[in-house]
C-alpha positions in Angstrom: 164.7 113.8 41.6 163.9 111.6 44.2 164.2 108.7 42.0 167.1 109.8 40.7 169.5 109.5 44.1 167.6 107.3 45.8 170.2 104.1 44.3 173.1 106.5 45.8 171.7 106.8 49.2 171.2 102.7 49.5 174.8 102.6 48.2 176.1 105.1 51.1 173.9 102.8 53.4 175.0 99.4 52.4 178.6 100.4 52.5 178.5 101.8 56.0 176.8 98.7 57.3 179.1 96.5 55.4 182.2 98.7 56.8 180.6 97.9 60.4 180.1 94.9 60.0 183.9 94.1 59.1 184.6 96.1 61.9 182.7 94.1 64.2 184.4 90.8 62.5 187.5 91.6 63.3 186.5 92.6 67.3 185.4 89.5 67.9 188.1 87.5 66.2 188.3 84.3 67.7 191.9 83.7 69.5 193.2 80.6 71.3 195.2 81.2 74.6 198.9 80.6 73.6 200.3 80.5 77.2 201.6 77.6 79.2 199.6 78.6 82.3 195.9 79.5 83.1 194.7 83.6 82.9 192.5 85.1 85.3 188.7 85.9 84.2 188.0 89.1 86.0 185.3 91.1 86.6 186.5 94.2 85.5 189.4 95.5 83.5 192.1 95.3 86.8 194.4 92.9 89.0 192.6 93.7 91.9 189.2 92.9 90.8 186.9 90.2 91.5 188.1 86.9 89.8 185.0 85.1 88.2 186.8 82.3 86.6 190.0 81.5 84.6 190.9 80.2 81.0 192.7 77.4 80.3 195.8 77.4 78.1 195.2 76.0 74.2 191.2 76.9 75.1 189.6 79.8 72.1 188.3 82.8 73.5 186.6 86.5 71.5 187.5 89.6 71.8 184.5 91.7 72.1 186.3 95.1 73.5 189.7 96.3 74.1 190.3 99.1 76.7 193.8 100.4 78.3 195.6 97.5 78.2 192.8 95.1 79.1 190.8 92.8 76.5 186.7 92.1 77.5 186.5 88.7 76.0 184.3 85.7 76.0 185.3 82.5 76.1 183.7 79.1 74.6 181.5 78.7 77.5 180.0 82.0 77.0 181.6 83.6 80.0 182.3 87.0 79.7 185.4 88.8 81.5 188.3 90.7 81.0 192.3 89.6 81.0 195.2 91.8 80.8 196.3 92.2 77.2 200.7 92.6 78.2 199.8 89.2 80.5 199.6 87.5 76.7 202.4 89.2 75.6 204.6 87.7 78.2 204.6 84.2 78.9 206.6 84.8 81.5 204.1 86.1 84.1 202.5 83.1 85.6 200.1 85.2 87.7 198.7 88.4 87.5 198.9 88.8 91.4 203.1 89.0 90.9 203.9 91.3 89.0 206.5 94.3 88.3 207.3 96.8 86.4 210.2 98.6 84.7 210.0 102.1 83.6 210.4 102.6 80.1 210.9 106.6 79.9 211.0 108.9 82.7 207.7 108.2 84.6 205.9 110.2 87.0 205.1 108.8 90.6 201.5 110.3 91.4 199.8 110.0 94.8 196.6 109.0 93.0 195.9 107.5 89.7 195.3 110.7 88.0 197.4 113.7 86.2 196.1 116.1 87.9 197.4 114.7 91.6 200.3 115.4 93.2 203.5 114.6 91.9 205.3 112.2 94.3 208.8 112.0 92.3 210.2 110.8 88.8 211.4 107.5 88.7 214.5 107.5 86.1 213.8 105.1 82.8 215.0 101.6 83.3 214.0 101.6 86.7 212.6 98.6 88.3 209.6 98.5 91.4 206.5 96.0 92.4 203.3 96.6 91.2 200.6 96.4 93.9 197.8 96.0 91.0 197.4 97.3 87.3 193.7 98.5 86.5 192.5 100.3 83.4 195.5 102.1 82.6 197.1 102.8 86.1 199.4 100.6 88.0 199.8 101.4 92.0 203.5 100.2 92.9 205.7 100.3 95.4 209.3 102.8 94.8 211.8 104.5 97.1 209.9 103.3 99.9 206.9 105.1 98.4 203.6 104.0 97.2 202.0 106.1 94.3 200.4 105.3 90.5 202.4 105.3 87.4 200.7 105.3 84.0 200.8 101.7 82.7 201.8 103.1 79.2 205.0 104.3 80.8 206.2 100.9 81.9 206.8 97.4 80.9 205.3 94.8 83.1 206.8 91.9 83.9 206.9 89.0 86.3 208.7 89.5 89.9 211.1 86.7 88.6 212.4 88.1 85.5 213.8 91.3 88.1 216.9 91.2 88.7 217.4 90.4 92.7 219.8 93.3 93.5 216.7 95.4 91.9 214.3 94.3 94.3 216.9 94.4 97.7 217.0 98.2 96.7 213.6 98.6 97.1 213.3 96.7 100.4 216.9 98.8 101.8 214.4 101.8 100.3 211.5 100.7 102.8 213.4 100.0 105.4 214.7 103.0 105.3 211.6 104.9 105.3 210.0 102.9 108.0 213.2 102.9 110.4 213.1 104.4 113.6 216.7 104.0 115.2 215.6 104.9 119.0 212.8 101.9 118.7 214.5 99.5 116.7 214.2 96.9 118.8 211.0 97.9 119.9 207.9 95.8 119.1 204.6 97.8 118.8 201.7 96.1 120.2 199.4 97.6 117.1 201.4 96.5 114.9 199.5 93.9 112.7 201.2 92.2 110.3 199.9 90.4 106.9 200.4 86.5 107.2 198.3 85.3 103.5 199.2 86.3 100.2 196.9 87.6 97.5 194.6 89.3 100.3 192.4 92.7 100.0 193.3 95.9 101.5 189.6 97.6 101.2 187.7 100.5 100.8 185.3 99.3 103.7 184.7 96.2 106.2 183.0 94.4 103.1 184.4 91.9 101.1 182.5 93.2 98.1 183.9 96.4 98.8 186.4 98.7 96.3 190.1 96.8 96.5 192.6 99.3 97.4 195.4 97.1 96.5 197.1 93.8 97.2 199.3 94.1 100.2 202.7 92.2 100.2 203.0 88.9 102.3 204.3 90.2 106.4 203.3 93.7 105.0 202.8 96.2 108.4 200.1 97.6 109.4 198.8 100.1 112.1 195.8 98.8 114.1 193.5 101.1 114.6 190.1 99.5 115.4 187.7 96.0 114.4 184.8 95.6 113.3 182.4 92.4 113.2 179.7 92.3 110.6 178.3 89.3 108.1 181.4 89.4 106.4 183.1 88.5 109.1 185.8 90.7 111.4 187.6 93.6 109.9 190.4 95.4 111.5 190.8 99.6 110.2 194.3 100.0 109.6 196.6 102.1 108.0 199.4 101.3 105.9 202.7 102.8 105.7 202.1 105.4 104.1 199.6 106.8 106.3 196.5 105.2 103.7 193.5 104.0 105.6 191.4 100.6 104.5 190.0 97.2 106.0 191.8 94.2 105.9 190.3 90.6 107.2 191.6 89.9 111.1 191.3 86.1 109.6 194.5 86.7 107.4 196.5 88.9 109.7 198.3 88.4 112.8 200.0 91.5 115.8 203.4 91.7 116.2 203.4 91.0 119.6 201.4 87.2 119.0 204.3 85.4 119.4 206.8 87.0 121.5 206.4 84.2 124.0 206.3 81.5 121.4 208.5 78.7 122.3 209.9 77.3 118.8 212.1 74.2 120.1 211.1 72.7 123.5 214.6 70.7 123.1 212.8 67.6 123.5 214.4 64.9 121.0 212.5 61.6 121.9 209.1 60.9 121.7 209.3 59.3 125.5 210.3 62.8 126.8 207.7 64.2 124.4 204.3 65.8 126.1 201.6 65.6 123.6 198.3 67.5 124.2 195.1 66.3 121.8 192.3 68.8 122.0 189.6 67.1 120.8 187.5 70.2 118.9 184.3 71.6 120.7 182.1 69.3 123.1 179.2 69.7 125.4 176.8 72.0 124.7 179.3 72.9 121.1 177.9 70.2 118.5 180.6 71.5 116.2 179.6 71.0 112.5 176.5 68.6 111.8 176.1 66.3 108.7 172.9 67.1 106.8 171.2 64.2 108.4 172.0 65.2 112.1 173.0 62.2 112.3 177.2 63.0 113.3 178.0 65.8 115.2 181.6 66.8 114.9 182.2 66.8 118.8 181.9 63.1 119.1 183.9 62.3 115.7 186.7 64.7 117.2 186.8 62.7 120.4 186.6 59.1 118.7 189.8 60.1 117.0 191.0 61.6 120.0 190.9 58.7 121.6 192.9 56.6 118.3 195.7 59.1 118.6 196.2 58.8 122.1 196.7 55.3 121.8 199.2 55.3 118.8 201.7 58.2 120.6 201.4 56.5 123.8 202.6 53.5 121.6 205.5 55.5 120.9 206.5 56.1 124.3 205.0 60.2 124.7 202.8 61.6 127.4 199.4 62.2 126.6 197.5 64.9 128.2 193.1 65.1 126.6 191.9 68.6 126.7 188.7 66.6 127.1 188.2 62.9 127.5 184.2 63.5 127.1 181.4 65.1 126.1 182.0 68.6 128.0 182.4 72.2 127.9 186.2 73.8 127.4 186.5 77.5 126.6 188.9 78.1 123.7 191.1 80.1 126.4 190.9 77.3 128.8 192.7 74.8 125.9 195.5 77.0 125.0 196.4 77.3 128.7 196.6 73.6 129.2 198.9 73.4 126.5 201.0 76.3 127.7 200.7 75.1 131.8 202.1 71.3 130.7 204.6 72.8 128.6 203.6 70.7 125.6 206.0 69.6 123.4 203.0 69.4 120.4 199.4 70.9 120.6 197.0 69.2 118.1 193.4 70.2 117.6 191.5 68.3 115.7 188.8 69.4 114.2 186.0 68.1 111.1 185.2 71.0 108.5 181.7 72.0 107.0 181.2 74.8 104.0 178.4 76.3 102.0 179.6 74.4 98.7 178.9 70.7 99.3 181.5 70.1 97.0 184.0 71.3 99.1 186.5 68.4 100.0 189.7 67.2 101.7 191.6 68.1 104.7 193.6 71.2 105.6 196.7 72.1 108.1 197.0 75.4 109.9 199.1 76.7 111.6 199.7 80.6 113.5 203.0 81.3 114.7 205.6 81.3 111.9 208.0 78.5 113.9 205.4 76.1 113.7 205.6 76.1 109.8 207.8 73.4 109.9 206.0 70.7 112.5 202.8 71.8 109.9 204.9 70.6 107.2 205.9 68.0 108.6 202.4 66.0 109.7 200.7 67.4 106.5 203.3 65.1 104.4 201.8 62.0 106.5 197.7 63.3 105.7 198.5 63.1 102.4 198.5 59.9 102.1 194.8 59.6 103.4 191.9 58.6 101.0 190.8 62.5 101.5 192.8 64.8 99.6 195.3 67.0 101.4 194.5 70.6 100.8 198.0 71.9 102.3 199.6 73.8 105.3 197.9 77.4 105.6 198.0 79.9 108.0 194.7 80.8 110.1 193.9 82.4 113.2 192.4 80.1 115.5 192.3 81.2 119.5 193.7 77.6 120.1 196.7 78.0 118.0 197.2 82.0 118.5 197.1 82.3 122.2 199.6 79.0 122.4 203.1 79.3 123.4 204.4 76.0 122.7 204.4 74.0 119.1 200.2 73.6 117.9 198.4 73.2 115.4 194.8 73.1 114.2 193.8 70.0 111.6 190.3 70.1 109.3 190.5 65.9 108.7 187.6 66.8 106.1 184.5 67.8 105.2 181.5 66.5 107.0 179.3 69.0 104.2 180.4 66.4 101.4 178.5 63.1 101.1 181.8 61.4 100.0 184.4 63.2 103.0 181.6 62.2 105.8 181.3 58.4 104.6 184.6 58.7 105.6 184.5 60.6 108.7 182.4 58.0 110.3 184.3 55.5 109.9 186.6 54.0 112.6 189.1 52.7 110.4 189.1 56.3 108.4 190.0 57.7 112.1 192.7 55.4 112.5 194.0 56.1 109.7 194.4 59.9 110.8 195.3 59.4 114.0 198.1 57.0 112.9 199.3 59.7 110.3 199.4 62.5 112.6 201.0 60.2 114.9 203.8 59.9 112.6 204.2 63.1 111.6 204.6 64.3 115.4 207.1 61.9 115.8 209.4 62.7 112.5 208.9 66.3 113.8 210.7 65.5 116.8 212.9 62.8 116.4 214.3 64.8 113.1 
């Protein structure tokens, strides 16, 4: 008997392996990325996860696993990561960071991402909204001035730009309405904080590895309600709109009332009426950054080119005012008062950068208050054409810049971390060359 079926048995076994095995053929078919942009490698199967890399259009990737929407994958350089399936399916959405959605059937609004929460509303088919994030079957997003989940197999999504722009004005008239207060309209609320960076974290705790509640909007409100400092960095506890609690980085947010006092044209026209004020970054007993050899210290390479841009705005007929002139001690309070008690017309600290990644390269412009976007434009167009590579205007919240009334920025003219920026750095004629750019830019800025 046993000799009999035994040929059967190996038959059911070979055909169940070989019926696995096709299975598993096809799950990790190899694909090649047919989009005209970049997709984002993430950690785990959502929008608001960690990013641990990209893949590059025309470059072959496998599909090991497909769940909710979401494809685990691994690419030719054996990373491993997940990318959102409807993101291939449109080659429209450029970035997985703006996004919407449209309803395609009657969807429930939930107040968590789960059936068995409350029922915020129904949004009618054909509707349009912002999505927050999409992860793992859910999508948080923004309707009637409410936030809530939808399931993502009720909706298309799509990129912000293929809505229609009347779609989206009724759904900022929506949260304007819900946030409105007619009696305080004018009013500004000192906790008010305010997002100022795109594509930032609203989290779960102070912890930048923490859960990701969502993706806030850029200028997105927020109600302060306390900091906290920790390894991470500072965290300010707020709540959003809709009364939801989380932790946002202060480093990316600004208050309301920052810049009530702001001046935004000093009505100056000419760079001989023009009062210029160089703060030549830390000093004294503040080395500033040090190069690996402790050989420059980035208080005596701010000073140096200082000193250069004094020399080339005075050439142009301005007033020059040093925060410092040597090697001494200025609080960051005391710097932002000089600016503001000389009524400058242009505040410009100047500062050398250092990072973890020796790789890091190239020099950055920041600026705080929103007016002074345009004078940041303006002298980062004369930076780039220095050796180092321009790195762009972004907003950061410096004391110097934040606590200043009149026109400032703060400049990283590279990074004295990387072998090749610091080579640079200590040269004289590389801090000519920045001071004569900046220079320019100030003066463009003004005489515009």
């Amino acid at each position: 008997m046993t000799r009999k079926y035994f040929p059967i048995f190996i038959s059911i076994v070979l055909i169940l392996l070989s019926s696995l095995s096709i299975f598993g053929l096809i799950l990790q078919s190899t694909n090649t990325l047919d989009t005209n942009v970049a997709i984002t490698l993430r950690e785990q199967p959502g929008t608001n996860q960690a990013s641990i890399g990209q893949i590059e259009p025309g470059e072959e990737f496998s599909t090991l696993e497909s769940q909710n929407g979401w494809l685990y994958i691994e690419t030719i350089q054996q990373e491993t990561g997940w990318i959102p399936e409807w993101q291939l399916n449109n080659l429209n959405i450029t970035d997985d960071q703006s996004i919407a959605g449209q309803a395609i059937t009657n969807a429930v609004l939930f107040a968590e991402n789960s059936v068995s929460s409350i029922a915020l509303e129904t949004i009618p088919e054909a509707s349009y909204f912002p999505i927050n994030y999409e992860s793992d079957g859910w999508a948080q997003i923004e309707f009637s001035g409410r936030v809530g989940f939808v399931r993502s197999s009720q909706i298309k999504i799509l990129s912000r730009d293929e809505v229609p722009e009347e779609e989206l004005e009724k759904q900022q008239v929506s949260r304007e309405s819900e946030q409105s207060e007619p009696e305080e309209e004018t009013t500004v609320n000192e906790n008010t904080v305010i997002m100022r960076q795109s594509n930032q974290a609203f989290l779960e705790e102070p912890d930048l590895n923490s859960t990701i509640l969502y993706t806030p909007d850029m200028y997105e409100e927020f109600q302060f309600i306390s900091s906290t400092e920790n390894d991470h960095g500072e965290f300010y506890l707020v709540a959003n709109r809709n009364g939801n609690r989380g932790y946002i980085e202060s480093r990316v947010v600004s208050f309301a009332t920052d810049s009530l006092n702001h001046v935004s044209d000093t009505g100056v026209t000419s760079m001989s009426d023009a009062v210029i004020v160089i703060d030549a970054g830390h000093g004294g007993s503040d080395p500033g950054a040090v190069s690996q050899d402790e050989n420059t210290y980035e208080k005596n390479v701010t000073l140096s080119t200082s000193i250069f841009l004094q020399e080339y705005l005075e050439a142009m007929g301005a007033t020059v005012i040093q925060v410092r002139s040597s090697d001494t001690d200025v609080s960051l309070a005391e710097r932002a008062q000089i600016s503001n008690d000389n009524e400058a017309d242009a505040f410009i600290s100047l500062h050398y950068d250092a990072g973890y990644d020796p790789t890091y390269s190239g020099t950055t412009t920041y600026y705080y208050h929103q007016d002074d976007y345009d004078l940041a434009q303006t002298v980062n167009n004369h930076l780039e054409g220095l050796p180092l590579e321009s790195l762009g205007v972004m907003y950061g919240n410096f004391q110097v810049t934040r606590e200043n009334n009149r026109p400032a920025l703060l400049l990283e003219l590279g990074y004295m971390s990387n072998q090749n920026d610091l080579s640079y750095i200590r040269s004289e004629e590389y801090q000519r060359a920045v001071a004569e750019a900046i220079a320019n830019g100030i003066r463009e800025h003004i005489e515009q």
